[in-house]
C-alpha positions in Angstrom: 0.0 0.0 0.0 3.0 2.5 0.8 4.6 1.6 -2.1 1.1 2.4 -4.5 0.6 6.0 -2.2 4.0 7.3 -3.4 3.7 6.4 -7.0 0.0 7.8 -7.6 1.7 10.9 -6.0 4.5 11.0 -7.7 2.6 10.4 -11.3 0.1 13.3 -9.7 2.6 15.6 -9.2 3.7 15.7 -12.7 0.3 16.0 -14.0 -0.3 18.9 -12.5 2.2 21.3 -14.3 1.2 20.2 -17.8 -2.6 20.9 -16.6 -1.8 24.2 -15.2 0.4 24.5 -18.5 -2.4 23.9 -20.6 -5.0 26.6 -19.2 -2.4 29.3 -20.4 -4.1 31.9 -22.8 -1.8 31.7 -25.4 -4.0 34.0 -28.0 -3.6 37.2 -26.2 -1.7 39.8 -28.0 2.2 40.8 -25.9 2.4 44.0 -25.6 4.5 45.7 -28.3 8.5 45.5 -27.6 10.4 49.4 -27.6 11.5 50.5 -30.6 15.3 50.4 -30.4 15.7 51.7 -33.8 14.6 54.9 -33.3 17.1 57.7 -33.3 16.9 60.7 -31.4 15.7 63.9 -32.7 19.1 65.9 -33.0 18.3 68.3 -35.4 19.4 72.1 -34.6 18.6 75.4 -35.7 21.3 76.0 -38.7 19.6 79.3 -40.5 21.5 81.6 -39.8 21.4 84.9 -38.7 22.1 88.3 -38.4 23.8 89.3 -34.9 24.6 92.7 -33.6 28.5 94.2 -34.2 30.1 97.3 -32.6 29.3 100.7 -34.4 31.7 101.8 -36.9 34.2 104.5 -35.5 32.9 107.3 -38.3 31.9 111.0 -37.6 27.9 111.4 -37.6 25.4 113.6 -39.0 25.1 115.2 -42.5 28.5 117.1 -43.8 28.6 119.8 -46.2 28.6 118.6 -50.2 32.2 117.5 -51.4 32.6 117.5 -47.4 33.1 113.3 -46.9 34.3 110.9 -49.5 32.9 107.1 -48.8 34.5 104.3 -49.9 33.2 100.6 -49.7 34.9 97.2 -49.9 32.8 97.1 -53.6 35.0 100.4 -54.0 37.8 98.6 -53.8 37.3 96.1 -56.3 35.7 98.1 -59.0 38.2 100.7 -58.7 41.8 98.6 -59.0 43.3 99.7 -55.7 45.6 98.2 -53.6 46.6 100.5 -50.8 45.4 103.8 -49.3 47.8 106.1 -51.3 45.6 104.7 -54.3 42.3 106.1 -52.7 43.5 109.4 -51.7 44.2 110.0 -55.2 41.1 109.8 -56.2 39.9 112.7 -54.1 40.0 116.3 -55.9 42.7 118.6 -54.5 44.9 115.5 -53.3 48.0 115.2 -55.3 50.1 111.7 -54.3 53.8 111.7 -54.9 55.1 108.4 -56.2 58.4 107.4 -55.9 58.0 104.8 -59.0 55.4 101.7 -58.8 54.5 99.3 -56.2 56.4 99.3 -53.2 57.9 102.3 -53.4 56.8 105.4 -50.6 54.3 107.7 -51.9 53.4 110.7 -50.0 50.3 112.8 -49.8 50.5 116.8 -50.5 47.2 118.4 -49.4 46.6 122.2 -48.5 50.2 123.1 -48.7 50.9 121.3 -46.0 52.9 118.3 -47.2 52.6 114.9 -45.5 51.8 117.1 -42.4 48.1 117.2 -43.7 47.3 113.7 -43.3 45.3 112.1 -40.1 44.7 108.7 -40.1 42.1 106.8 -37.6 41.7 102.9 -37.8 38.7 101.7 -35.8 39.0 104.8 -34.1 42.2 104.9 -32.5 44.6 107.5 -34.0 47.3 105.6 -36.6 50.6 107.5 -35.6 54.2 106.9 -37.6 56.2 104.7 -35.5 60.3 104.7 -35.6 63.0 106.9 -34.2 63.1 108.1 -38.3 59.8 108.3 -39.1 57.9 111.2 -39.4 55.2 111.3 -41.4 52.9 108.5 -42.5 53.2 106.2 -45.4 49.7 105.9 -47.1 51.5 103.1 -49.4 52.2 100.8 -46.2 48.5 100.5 -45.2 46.6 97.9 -47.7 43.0 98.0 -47.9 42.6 94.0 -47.1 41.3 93.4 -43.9 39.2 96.7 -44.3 35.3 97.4 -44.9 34.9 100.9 -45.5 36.8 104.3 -45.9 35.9 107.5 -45.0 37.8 110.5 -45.7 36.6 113.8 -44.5 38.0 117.2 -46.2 39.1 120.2 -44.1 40.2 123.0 -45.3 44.1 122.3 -44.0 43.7 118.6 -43.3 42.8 114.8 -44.2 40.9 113.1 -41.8 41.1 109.2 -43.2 38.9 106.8 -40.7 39.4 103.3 -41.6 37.0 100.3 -40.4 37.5 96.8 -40.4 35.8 94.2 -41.5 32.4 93.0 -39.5 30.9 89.6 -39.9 27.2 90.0 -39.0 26.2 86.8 -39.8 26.4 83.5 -38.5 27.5 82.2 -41.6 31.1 82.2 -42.3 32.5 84.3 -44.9 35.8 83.7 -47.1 37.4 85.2 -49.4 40.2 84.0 -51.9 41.9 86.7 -54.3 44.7 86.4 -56.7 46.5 89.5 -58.6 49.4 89.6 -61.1 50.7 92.4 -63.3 53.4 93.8 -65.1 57.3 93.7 -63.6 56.6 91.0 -62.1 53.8 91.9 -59.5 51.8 89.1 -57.4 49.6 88.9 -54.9 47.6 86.5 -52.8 44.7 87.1 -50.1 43.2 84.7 -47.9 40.0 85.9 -45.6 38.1 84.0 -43.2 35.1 85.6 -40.7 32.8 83.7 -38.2 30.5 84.6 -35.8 28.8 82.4 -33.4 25.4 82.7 -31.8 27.2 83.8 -28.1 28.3 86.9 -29.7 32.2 85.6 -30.1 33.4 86.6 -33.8 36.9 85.6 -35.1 38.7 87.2 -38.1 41.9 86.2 -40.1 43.4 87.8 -43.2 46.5 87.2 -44.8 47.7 89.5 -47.9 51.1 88.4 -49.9 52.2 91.4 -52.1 55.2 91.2 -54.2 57.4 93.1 -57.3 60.4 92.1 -58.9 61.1 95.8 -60.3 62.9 96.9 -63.0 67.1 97.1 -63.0 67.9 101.0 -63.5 64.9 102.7 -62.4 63.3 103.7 -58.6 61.1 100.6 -59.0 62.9 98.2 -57.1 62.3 94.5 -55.7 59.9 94.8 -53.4 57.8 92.3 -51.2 55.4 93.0 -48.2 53.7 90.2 -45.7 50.7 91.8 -43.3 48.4 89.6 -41.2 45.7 90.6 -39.2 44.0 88.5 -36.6 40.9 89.7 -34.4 38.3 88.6 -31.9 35.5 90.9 -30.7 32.8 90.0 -28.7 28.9 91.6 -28.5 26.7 89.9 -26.7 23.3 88.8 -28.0 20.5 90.5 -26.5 17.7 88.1 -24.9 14.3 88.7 -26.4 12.1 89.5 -23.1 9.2 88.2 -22.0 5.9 90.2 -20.9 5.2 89.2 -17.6 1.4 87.6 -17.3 -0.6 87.7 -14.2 -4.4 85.7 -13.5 -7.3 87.7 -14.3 -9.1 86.1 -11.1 -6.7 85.1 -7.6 -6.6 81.5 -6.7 -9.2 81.4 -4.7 -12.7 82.1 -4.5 -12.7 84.1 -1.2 -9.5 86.5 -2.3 -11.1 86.4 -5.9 -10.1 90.0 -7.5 -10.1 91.2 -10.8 -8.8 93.9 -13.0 -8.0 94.5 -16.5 -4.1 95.3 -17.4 -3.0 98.7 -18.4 0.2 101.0 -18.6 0.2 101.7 -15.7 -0.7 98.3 -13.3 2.2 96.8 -11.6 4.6 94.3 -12.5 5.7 91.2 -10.7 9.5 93.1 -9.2 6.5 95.7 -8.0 4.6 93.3 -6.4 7.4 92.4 -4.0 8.5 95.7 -3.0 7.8 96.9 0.4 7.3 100.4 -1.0 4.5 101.4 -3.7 3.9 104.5 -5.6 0.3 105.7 -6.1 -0.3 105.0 -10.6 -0.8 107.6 -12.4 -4.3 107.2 -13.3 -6.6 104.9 -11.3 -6.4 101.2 -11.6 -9.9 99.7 -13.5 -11.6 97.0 -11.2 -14.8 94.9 -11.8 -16.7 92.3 -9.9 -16.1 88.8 -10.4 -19.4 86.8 -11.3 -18.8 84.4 -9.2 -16.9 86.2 -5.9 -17.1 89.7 -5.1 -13.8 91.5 -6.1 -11.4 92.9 -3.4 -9.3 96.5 -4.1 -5.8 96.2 -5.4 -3.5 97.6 -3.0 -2.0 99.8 -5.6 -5.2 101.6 -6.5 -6.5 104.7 -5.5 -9.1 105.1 -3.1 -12.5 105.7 -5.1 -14.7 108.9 -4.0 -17.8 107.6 -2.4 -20.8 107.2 -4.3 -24.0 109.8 -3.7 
C-alpha cells in the first residue's frame, strides 16, 4: 500500500504542471517591444542669422557737399586699388607723390601742408608713424585688405582718413580667396576667413602676400610685403524679453479680485516691493461673477458714491 501511495503521488505531481500548463491563454496579444531603432531627434537650428556688431568709429550727421568721401569694400574692387595712397588720389585737391610703382613710398600733398596734412584713424584709434626716423605717414604701407569701408573727411588744412575693419554680421562664415598679377613681375595673394557664433564671439583672419620684382635702373625696385591681421570681438546677444502675465481672477474664490491690465498696473518686481507709488491714473476694477472682487492695494481710493 505505501509503495502504491507514493507512486500515484509521484505520477500526480507531474500532472499537475502540464494541466496548469495547458490553461495558459496563449492567443492574447504581448504588448508591443520598444523600438530600439529609433534615433533621437538631433536636429538644430542651422539658419543663420544676423547678430549685432560694434558701431563703426565714423563722424555722424550730415557734412557739407564734397565734405566726406565714402569708400566701400565694392570700391575697392571696381576701382583697382591696392593700398590707401591709391584712394586718396582719387579725391579732388589731393595730389600723391610716387616714388616709381608698387612698393615704393608715396606721400600725400594736401593744403600746402605736405605729408603734415594727413590724419589717419583705424577703428577709431589715432594711426601715428612709428620709428625713431619716421615722421610722417606712409599711405603706401596701409593695404586695404582686412578693411570694410573708408571715410575720408575734407578740411580746409587737413585729411581726416577713418578706416573700419571688416564685420561679420552673420552667423555664416565668410571667405574670401583673391589672386593679382601684373606687369614687372607683381603678385599677390589674399586669404580671408570671418565667423560669428550665436554667443556673440566673432573671429577674423586675413592674410595678404604682395610682391614686385622691379625693373634694373629705375626707382622701382624689388619689393615684397607680408601683413596679417587676426581679431576677436565680442557683442553679446541681447535676450528677447518676456511680458510678464498675471491671472485675471486670484486663486481662490474668497481673495477672488479682478482687473483689466494697463500702462500703468504693476509688474511682478513691484509686487514684492515693500514700497508702492500711487499709478498715475486709477487702476480699473470689476466684480467677479462668481466672488465679489477685493481692491488692489495699488489703486487709488475711489470717492464715495452719492
Amino acid at each position: 500500500m505505501t509503495r502504491g501511495a507514493c507512486a500515484a503521488a509521484v505520477l500526480l505531481a507531474l500532472a499537475l504542471p502540464r494541466r496548469a500548463g495547458a490553461q495558459v491563454d496563449t492567443s492574447a496579444r504581448r504588448p508591443p517591444s520598444p523600438d530600439t531603432t529609433a534615433r533621437r531627434d538631433t536636429t538644430r537650428d542651422t539658419l543663420p542669422r544676423y547678430l549685432p556688431v560694434l558701431p563703426a568709429a565714423i563722424p555722424r550727421g550730415p557734412l557739407p557737399r564734397g565734405a566726406r568721401f565714402t569708400f566701400t569694400a565694392d570700391s575697392f574692387v571696381f576701382s583697382d586699388t591696392k593700398t590707401l595712397s591709391d584712394l586718396l588720389a582719387r579725391i579732388p585737391g589731393v595730389y600723391v607723390a610716387r616714388g616709381g610703382v608698387y612698393g615704393q613710398a608715396e606721400g600725400v600733398l594736401y593744403g600746402g601742408r605736405g605729408p603734415a596734412a594727413l590724419e589717419v584713424y583705424w577703428d577709431g584709434v589715432p594711426y601715428l608713424p612709428l620709428g625713431g626716423d619716421s615722421v610722417y605717414l606712409d599711405p603706401a604701407r596701409i593695404p586695404l585688405a582686412p578693411l570694410e569701408r573708408v571715410d575720408v573727411v575734407v578740411l580746409p588744412a587737413a585729411l581726416r582718413v577713418y578706416l573700419v575693419t571688416s564685420r561679420q554680421q552673420s552667423t555664416a562664415p565668410a571667405t574670401e580667396i583673391g589672386i593679382t598679377t601684373g606687369f614687372l613681375g607683381t603678385a599677390g595673394y589674399r586669404a580671408a576667413f570671418l565667423k560669428r557664433w550665436r554667443s556673440g564671439l566673432g573671429l577674423s583672419l586675413v592674410a595678404d602676400w604682395n610682391a614686385i620684382n622691379g625693373e634694373t635702373g629705375s626707382s622701382s625696385t624689388p619689393f615684397h610685403d607680408v601683413d596679417l591681421w587676426l581679431g576677436a570681438v565680442y557683442v553679446p546677444t541681447p535676450k528677447p524679453t518676456r511680458r510678464p502675465s498675471w491671472p485675471r481672477c486670484g486663486p481662490s474664490a474668497s481673495t477672488r479680485w479682478c482687473g483689466s491690465r494697463g500702462p500703468h498696473a504693476p509688474t511682478n518686481s513691484d509686487r514684492g516691493s515693500t514700497s508702492r507709488s500711487p499709478p498715475p491714473r486709477r487702476a480699473v476694477t470689476r466684480r467677479c461673477p462668481t466672488a465679489p472682487c477685493r481692491r488692489r492695494p495699488w489703486s487709488s481710493p475711489q470717492p464715495p458714491r452719492a
